[in-house]
N, C-alpha and C positions, 0 to 999 in steps of 0.2 A: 953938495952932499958930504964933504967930509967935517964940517961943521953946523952937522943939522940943530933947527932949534923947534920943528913942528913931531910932535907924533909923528905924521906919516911920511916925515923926512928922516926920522929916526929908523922905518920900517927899509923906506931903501937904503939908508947908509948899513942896515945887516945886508941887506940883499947882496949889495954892491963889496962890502967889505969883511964879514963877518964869516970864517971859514971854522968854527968850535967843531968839532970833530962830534960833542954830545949831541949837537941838534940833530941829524938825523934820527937817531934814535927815539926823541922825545915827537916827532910825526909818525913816527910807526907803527901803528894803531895793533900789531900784535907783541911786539915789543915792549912799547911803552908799560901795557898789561901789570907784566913782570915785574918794573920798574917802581911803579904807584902799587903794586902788590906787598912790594918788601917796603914801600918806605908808610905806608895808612895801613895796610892790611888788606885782607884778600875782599873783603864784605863791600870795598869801594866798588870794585870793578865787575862788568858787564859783562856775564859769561859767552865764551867764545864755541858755537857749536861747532865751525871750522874753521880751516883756513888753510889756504895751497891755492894752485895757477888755474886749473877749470873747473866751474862750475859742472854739475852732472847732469845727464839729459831730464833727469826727474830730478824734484826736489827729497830726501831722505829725512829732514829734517821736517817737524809741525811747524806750522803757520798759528799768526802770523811772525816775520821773523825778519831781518834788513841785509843785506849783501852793498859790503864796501867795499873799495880799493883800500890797497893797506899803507897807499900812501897818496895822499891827494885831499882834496877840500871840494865842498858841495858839490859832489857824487856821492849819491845813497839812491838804492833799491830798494821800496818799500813789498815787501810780498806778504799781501795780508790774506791770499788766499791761492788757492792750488796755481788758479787759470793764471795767477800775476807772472809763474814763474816766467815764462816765457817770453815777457815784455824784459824781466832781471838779466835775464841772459843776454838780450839781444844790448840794453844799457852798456853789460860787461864790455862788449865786443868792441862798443864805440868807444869807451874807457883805454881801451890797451890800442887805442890806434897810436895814439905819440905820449911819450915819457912826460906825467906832471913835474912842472912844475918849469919847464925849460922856454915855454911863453913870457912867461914873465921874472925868468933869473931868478928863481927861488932853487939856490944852489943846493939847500940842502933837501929839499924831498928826490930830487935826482940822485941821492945817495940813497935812498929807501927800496928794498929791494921790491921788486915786482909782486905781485899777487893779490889776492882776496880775501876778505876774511867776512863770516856769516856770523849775525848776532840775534837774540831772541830781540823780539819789539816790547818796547818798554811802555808804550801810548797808550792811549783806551781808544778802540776804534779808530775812528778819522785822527783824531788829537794827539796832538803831538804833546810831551810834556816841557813842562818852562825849561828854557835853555839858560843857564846864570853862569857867564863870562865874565871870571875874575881877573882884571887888569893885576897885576903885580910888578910894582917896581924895587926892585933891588930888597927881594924878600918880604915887600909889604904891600896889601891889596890894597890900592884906593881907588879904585874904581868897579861897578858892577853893572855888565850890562845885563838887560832880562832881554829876554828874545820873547813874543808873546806872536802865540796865532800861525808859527810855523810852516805847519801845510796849506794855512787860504790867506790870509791877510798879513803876511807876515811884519812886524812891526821890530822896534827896542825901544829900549828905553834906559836911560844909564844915570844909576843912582853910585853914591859916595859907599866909604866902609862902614857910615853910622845912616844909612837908608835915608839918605836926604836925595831929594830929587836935581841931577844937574844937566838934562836934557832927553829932547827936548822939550818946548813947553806945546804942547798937543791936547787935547779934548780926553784922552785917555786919564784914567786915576791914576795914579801911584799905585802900582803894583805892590803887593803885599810880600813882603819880607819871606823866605821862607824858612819853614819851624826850627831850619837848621843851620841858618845860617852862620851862626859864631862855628861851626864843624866846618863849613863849608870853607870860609875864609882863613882858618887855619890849615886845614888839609892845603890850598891853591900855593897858602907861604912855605909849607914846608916843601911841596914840589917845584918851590921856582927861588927857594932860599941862595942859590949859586949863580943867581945870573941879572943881568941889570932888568932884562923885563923880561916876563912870559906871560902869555893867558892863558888861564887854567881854565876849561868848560865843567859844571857840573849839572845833574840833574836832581831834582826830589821825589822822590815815586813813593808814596802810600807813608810816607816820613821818612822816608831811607835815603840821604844824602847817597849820587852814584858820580863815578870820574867819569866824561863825558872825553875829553881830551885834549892834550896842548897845544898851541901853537907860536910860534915862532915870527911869522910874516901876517899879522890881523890884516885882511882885506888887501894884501899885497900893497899895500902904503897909497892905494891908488883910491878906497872910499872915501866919502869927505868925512871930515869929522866936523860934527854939528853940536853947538856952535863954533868958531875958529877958534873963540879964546879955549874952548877946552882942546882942541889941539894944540895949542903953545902950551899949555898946563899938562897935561900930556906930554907933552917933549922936557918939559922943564926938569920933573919925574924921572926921566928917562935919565936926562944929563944928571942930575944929581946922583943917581944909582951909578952911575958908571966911575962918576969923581969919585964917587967915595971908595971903589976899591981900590 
């Protein structure tokens, strides 16, 4: 681990070694806000209806709408209608039984202060919209995953900065580029312009490129990357970003 040469050897040599004082900040989903506010502009980011430590026994806010932890990964509340609240609440509860992130040595969301924060829904219905995960090494995007099919069949699929297909090879098309992309890949460099890697999330809704959010630890270094060679290629990325500062 202190001379990792895979992506996801990369992921735990931060886990294990990496103590930046920024990274919390850049998982704190009300924070961050701020953050990508001052440095793209306010038009990026996902309006916040709340945010604080309990949810209320009614919901105050229109449907539909999403309730997250303001620091953690894949927990989200989907409330697309009155009756859901009561399923969001109870979600919350199971949420705050132990502190993310401490399972698996992800040191810095342990530094992310506790709470909730409630978002309008972005989806049509059931659908989720495309989730476009810009890898960034050392201020430049080369790699793009798309997430497709999020709430039933969830899939990816990970194409280059010039929308060439590099995994994996599957029955699926080549997902279609989105109308914003050159915005998108720009906005991810300039929020990860300081650091050897980050992935930026975005989303596209009705043409309107939105910050979706950062992360630090993809998959907690523990998903595979498919195929190997693009994790050694992937790591290679990494180590050169870091030589060069």
């Amino acid at each position: 681990m202190r001379e990792p040469q895979l992506f996801t050897e990369w992921v735990q040599h931060r886990k294990l070694f990496d103590r930046d004082v920024r990274l919390p900040v850049l998982l704190d989903k009300v924070a961050v806000k701020t953050l990508v506010a001052a440095m793209l502009g306010a038009d990026w980011i996902i309006p916040t209806l709340w945010h604080g430590h309990d949810l209320p026994h009614l919901t105050p806010w229109p449907t539909p709408l999403v309730v997250k932890p303001r620091g953690g990964c894949n927990q989200v509340a989907f409330v697309r209608k009155i009756d859901d609240w009561p399923k969001a609440r109870r979600m919350v509860r199971r949420w705050s039984g132990a502190r993310y992130g401490r399972w698996l040595d992800e040191w810095a969301y342990g530094k992310v202060p506790r709470g909730l924060i409630v978002e309008p829904y972005i989806g049509s219905d059931q659908i989720l919209p495309i989730d476009y995960k810009c890898f960034v090494f050392g201020g430049r995007v080369e790699f793009v995953q798309v997430h497709l099919d999020r709430a039933s069949a969830h899939r990816w699929i990970v194409m280059d900065r010039r929308w060439r297909r590099v995994s994996p090879a599957t029955s699926d098309p080549d997902p279609i580029a989105p109308a914003t992309l050159d915005r998108i890949i720009i906005a991810a460099e300039t929020l990860a312009a300081d650091y050897d890697f980050l992935r930026a999330d975005f989303y596209e809704v009705d043409g309107v490129p939105l910050f979706g959010e950062l992360t630090v630890y993809p998959g907690s270094g523990l998903l595979p990357v498919i195929p190997p060679s693009l994790d050694r290629r992937m790591g290679e990325f990494w180590r050169a970003a870091r030589e060069a500062r």
